[in-house]
N, C-alpha and C positions, 0 to 999 in steps of 0.2 A: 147616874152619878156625874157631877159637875167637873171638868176638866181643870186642874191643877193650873193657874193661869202665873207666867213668869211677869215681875213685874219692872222687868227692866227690857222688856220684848223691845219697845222701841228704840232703845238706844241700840240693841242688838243688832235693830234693822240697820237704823243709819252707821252702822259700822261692815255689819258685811253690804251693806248698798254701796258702798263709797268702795270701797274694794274691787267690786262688782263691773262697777261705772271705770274705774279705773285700767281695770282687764281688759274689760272690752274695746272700751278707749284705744286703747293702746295699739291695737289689732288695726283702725283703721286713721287715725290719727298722724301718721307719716307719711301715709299717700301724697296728700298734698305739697308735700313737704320734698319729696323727693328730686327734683330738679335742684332745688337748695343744696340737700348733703351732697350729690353728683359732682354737682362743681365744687361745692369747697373741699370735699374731699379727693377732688379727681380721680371721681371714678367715674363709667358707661354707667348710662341708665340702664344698663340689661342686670348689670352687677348691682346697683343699689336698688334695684326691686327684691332681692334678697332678704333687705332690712326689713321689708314688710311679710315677706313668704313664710323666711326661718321663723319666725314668730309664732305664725297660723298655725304653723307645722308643725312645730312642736306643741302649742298647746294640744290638736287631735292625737298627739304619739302619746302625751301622758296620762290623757284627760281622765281615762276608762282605768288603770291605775291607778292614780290615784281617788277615786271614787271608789276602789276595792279594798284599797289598804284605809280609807277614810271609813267605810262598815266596818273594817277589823279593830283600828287604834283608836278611834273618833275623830266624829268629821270636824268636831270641835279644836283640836289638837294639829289635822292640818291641816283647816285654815290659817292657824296663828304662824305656822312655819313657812306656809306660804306667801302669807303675809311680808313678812320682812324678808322671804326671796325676791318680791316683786319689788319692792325698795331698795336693794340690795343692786338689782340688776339696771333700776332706772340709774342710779347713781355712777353705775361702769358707762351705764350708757350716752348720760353726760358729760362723763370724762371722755369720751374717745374722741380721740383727733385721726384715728383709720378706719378703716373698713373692717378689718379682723376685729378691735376690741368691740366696735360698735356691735357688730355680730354675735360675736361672745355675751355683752349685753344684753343683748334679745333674746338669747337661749335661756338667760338666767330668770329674766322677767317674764319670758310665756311659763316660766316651769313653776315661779310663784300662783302666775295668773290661774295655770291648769289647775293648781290645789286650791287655789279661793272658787274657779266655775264649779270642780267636781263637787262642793260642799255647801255652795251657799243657798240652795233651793232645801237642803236634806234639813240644813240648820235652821231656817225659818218655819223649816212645815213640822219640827219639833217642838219648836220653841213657844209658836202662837196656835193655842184653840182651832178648834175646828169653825168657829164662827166668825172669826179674825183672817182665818189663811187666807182669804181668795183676795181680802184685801192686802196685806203683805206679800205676797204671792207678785199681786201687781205691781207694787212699787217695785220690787224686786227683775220683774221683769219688762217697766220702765228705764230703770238701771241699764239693763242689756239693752234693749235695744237702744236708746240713748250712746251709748258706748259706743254701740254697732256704727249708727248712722252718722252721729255727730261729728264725728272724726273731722274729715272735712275742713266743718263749716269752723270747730274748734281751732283746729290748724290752725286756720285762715289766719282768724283774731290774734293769735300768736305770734305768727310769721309777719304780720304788717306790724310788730311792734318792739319783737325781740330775737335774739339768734336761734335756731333753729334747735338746738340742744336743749332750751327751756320745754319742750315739749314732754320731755324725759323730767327734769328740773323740778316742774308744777307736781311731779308723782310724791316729791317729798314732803314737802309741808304737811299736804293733805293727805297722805299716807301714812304719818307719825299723828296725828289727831285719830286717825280711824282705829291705827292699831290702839293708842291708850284706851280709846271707846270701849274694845272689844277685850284684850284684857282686864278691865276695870269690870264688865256688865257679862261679860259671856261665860255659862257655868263653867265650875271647873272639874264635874263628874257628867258624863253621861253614859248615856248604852252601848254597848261593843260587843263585836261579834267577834272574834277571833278564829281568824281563817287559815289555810294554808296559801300562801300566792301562789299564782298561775303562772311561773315564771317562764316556759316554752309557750304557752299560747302568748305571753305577752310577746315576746320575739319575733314569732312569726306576724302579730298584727305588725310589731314595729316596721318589719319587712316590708309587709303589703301598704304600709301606710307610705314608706320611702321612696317603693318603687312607682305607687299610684299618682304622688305629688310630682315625684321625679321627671315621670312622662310628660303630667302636663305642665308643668314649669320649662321643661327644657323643651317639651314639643312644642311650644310657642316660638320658639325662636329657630327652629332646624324642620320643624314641619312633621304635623301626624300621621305623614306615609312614610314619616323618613323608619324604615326596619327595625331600628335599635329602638324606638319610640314603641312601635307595634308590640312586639315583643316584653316590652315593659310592661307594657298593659294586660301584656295577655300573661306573666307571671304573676301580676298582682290578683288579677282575679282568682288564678291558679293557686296562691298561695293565703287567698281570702277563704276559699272554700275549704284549704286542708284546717284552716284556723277556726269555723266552723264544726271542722268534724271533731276537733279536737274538745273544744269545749261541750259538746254532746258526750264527750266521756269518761270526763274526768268527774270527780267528786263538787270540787269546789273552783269551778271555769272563775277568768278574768269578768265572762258577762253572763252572765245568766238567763239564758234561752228563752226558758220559762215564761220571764219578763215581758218577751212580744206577743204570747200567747193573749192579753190582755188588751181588747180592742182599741178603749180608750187612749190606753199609754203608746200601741202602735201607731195608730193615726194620726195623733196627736205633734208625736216625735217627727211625723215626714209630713204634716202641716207645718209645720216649724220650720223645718228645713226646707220646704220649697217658697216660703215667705222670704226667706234670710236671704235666698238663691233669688228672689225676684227683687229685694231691697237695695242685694248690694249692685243691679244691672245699672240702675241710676246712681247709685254711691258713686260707682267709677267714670260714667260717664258725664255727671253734672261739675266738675271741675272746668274738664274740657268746652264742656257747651257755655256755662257763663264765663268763663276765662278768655278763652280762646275766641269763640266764635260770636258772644256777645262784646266783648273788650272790657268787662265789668273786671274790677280790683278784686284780688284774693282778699282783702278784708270785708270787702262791701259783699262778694257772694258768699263768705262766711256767714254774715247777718242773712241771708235769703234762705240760706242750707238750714242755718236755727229753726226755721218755723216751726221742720218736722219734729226735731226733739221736746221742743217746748210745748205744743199741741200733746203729743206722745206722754211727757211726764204729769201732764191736765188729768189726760182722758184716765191712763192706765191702772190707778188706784179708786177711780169711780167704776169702772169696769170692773176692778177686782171683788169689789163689795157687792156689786150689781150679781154677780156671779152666783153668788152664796144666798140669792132670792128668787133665781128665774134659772131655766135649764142654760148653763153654760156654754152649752154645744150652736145654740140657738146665737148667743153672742157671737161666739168665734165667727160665724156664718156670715153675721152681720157686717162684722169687721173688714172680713176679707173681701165681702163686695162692694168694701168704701175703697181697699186698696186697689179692687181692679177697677172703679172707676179715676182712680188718679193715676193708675196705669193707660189708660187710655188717653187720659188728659198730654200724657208725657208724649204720645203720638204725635201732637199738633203743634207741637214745640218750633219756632223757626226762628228766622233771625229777625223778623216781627215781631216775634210775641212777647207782649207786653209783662211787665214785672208784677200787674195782681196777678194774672192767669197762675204766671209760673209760683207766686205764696200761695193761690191757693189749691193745687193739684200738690204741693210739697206740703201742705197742708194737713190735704184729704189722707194722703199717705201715711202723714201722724196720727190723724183720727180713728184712720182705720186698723194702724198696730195698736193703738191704745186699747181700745176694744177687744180685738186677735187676743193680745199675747197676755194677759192676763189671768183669762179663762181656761187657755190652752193651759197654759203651766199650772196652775192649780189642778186641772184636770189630769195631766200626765204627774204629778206628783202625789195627790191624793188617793193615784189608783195601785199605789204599790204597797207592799207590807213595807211596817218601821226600819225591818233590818235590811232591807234593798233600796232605801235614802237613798243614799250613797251614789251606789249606781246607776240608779236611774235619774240622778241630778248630774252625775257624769257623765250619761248617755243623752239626757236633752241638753249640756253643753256641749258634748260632739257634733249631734245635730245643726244646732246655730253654726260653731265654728266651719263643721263641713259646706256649709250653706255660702258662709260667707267667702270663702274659697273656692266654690265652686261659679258663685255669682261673678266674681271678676275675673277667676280664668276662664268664664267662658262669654261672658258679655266681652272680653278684649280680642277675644278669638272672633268672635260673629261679629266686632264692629269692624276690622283690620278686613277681612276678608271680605264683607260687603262694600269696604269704601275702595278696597282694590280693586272688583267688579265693576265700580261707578268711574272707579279713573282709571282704568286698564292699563295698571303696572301694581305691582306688589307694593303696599302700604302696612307700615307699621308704629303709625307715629300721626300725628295732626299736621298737615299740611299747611303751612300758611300761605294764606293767600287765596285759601279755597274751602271756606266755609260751607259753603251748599254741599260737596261730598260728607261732610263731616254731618252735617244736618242729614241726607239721605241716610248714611250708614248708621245714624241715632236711629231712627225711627224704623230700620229694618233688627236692631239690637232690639229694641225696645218691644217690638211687635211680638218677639219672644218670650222678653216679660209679663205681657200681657195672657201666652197662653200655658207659664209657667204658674201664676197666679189661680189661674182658673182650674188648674189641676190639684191645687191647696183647696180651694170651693168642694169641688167634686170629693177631695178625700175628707172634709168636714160633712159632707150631706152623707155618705154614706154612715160616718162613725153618728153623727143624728138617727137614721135608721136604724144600725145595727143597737143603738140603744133603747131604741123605742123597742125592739123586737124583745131584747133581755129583759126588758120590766114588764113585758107581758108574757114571758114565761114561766 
């Protein structure tokens, strides 16, 4: 029997795509920016790293929420409300001339952004055929990673041309065309599951989520022997594990356990997330290195940052389609070991190396998420029943966000404390004047990248395996 085909699928897409691109965006888009807000705002760089943290942060505290209330109401319903949360918030975010509104802004727009991640993969893999997903599936997750990486390079082109506030600014135009798209094209019935919420497990994750970000945000700056640190870490896991027991016994948990029983979807979900964790090692450190250490202009290394996205938004929808003819496990495979050879490439980085080398290892690195994530999220979303959409579009957007969070708090940690080892005093900043530390402590960060990558490989070879064993059973 032939699949009921929606024919307004594409508009659908490029409405939650633009959405999509926008969330993500947003996540890593102020990075470069932040020395700007610092001073015009007079604040410490230690406080306006906040503008980008509270963001992260929030979107991993709702993501899984709303992804549950999105299977109970439809995930159709909120995205449109998260929709115009996230336009809502760019616009506070705009207006702020302090730190607290600017904040308060962020809070508004990750909690739109969390309702458009937890629903825009559920909404596609409803909307489009089984013969169609792998390639909307890829645009879609083009979209993310685009979002993820370009930040940056996006920045850049804005900041050499306009204040610092259009970054937020640019959300509206293009955020009032997506929403009419998506009101106009997107059904106004679909399937619902009506559930009880999980309102104590979500508390408790909210908990372990505050105390786990807590630790490493504030243990950057006081240090991860410092006690109070320790101890953070050591209730979060403490209070990760009662959040675990709890959903093992209830009726209708925030996540549904069941869910990782599923090879595919498990493997999948921490491919993903050790990719995002290997993507963002260079994200945070390619500022510094062509900035700083090459003297190239944040506009000009803007255009160099593009390569990967524009490479990325190529491959990712030929990848998607390619998917849906040949074992997709087989891609992913592929993908990942273009990225560890751009990962290696990023080893040899110096204050010589020339500007093809560095397009084309930023290149390879597009090439090879194009491939990756396509397959992967078709795969980790195919493998779930209709009525766990939701959450499992919820759960491989925690994935990413966790990834990406975890890629710069921990690539800033391994770069500061090896360039402190090379210049034997505590470092926590770029040194001027002394670019070769900066270059060693790259390529001792990066060297991590490289065997973070290679654990993404390993977890795709085995989920290869474990599938060849299930189809011959």
């Amino acid at each position: 029997m032939d699949e009921e085909v929606n024919p307004r699928r594409w508009l659908i897409l490029i409405s939650v795509g633009i959405f999509t691109l926008m969330s993500t965006l947003d996540g890593s888009i102020v990075n470069i920016a932040l020395p700007i807000i610092s001073k015009n705002l007079n604040i410490g760089m230690n406080m306006a790293e906040w503008v980008v943290s509270i963001y992260l942060v929030t979107i991993c505290i709702f993501l899984l929420m709303f992804g549950k209330i999105a299977d109970s109401i439809g995930k159709i319903k909120v995205f449109k409300i998260g929709s115009i949360t996230f336009i809502v918030g760019s616009i506070i975010c705009g207006l702020s001339n302090n730190l607290i509104w600017l904040l308060i802004g962020r809070v508004v727009q990750a909690t739109g952004a969390s309702m458009a991640m937890a629903t825009n993969n559920g909404i596609i893999t409803q909307t489009f055929p089984r013969s169609e997903r792998g390639y909307a599936l890829g645009y879609i997750g083009s979209f993310v990673s685009i979002g993820a990486i370009a930040g940056p390079g996006i920045g850049g082109l804005i900041l050499g041309h306009f204040h610092w506030s259009y970054i937020f600014w640019i959300n509206i135009p293009i955020g009032i065309v997506a929403l009419i798209l998506g009101y106009v094209n997107l059904p106004k019935q679909e399937p619902k599951n009506p559930v009880k919420f999980d309102k104590k497990g979500f508390m408790v994750y909210f908990v372990t989520l505050l105390l786990f970000f807590g630790a490493i945000f504030i243990g950057q700056a006081v240090g991860f022997s410092n006690p109070y640190i320790i101890a953070a870490f050591v209730l979060s896991i403490a209070f990760f594990w009662y959040f675990l027991h709890l959903e093992k016994k209830i009726s209708d948990p925030m996540i549904e356990l069941r869910i990782f029983k599923n090879h595919n979807f498990t493997l999948g979900l921490v491919a993903g997330f050790f990719i995002f964790v290997t993507n963002f090692f260079f994200n945070v450190l390619s500022p510094f290195y062509l900035q700083n250490a090459l003297g190239i202009a944040a506009s000009t290394a803007g255009y160099i940052l593009m390569a990967f996205p524009l490479v990325q938004v190529v491959v990712a929808p030929i990848s998607g389609k390619i998917s849906a003819k040949v074992n997709p496990i087989v891609l992913t495979i592929i993908g990942l070991t273009v990225i560890e050879i751009a990962q290696i490439g990023y080893l040899f980085f110096n204050l010589q190396t020339q500007i093809w080398f560095i397009l084309l290892c930023i290149g390879l690195n597009g090439l090879g998420n194009g491939l990756f994530q396509a397959p992967n999220n078709t795969m980790i979303m195919s493998s779930v029943e209709p009525k766990d959409l939701g959450i499992a579009g919820g759960l491989n957007a925690l994935s990413r966000n966790l990834g990406m969070i975890i890629g710069v708090s921990l690539s800033t940690t391994i770069l500061f404390l090896s360039m402190s080892q090379f210049y034997g005093k505590s470092v926590t900043t770029y040194i001027d004047g002394r670019a070769d530390i900066f270059i060693d402590g790259m390529r001792v960060t990066m060297t991590f990248a490289v065997v973070i990558c290679l654990v993404a490989i390993l977890m795709s070879v085995i989920r290869l395996i474990k599938s060849g064993r299930s189809q011959n059973e």
